[in-house]
N, C-alpha and C positions, 0 to 999 in steps of 0.2 A: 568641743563637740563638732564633728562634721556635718557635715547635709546643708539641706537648703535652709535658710532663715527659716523659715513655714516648717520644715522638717524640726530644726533644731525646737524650735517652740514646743510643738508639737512633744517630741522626745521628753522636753526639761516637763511637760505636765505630767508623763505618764511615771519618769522616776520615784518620783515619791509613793507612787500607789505602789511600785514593785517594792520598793524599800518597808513598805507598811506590811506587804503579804510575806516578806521575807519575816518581817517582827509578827505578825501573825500566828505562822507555821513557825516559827521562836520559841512562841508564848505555850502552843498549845504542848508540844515535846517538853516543855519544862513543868508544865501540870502534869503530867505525865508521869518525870523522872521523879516528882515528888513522892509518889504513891508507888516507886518501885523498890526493888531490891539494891542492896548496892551494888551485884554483878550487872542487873539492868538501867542500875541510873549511869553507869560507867559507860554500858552501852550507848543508853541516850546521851550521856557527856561526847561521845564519839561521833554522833549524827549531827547534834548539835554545833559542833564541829567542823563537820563536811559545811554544814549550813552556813558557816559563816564565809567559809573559805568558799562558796559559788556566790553569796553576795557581793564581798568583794571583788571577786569575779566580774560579774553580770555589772557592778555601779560604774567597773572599772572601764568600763567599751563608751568609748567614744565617738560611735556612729550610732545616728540618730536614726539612719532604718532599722536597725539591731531594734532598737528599743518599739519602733512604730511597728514592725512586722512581730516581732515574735513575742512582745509585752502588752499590747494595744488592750489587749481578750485576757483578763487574768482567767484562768484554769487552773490547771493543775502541774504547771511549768516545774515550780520550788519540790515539789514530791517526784515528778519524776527526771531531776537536775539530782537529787539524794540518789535516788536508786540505781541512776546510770552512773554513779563514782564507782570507781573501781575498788574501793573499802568497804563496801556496803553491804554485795553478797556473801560476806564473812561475816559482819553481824548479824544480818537475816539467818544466817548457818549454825551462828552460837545460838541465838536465843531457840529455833527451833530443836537445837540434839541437845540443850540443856533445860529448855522448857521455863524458861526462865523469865517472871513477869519483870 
């Protein structure tokens, strides 16, 4: 990891919370696909998906401002890291013209 000793500390404490909200927002889309249809758990198999591929992403960065600026305040980072993939306003498009839980 980069940054300053102080930084890097800093960084390596906030990792595990971002890894936890990623298993979080995980957990909750997989109660979810439970209770769907299989054209929508297929859906949620595809966000699901995206999901893992911006974690590995995001575990993947090795500067420790990265993690102190934009991780420090969990929010709502991991739901709008989904939304802004560019596979996503296609499932938002199926499930709305197919109506499909």
């Amino acid at each position: 990891m980069t940054g300053t000793p102080s930084q890097i500390e800093w960084a390596e404490r906030i990792k595990p919370q971002v890894s936890a909200e990623f298993d979080r927002v995980a957990a909750a889309f997989q109660a979810v696909a439970e209770n769907q249809s299989a054209t929508g758990r297929a859906r949620t198999q595809t966000i699901l998906a995206i999901l893992e591929e911006k974690r590995a992403e995001v575990l993947a960065r090795e500067q420790a401002g990265y993690f102190i600026h934009d991780w420090q305040e969990l929010t709502d980072q991991v739901r709008k890291m989904i939304a802004q993939d560019s596979r996503y306003p296609a499932l938002a498009a199926q499930r709305e013209t197919q109506g499909v839980k």
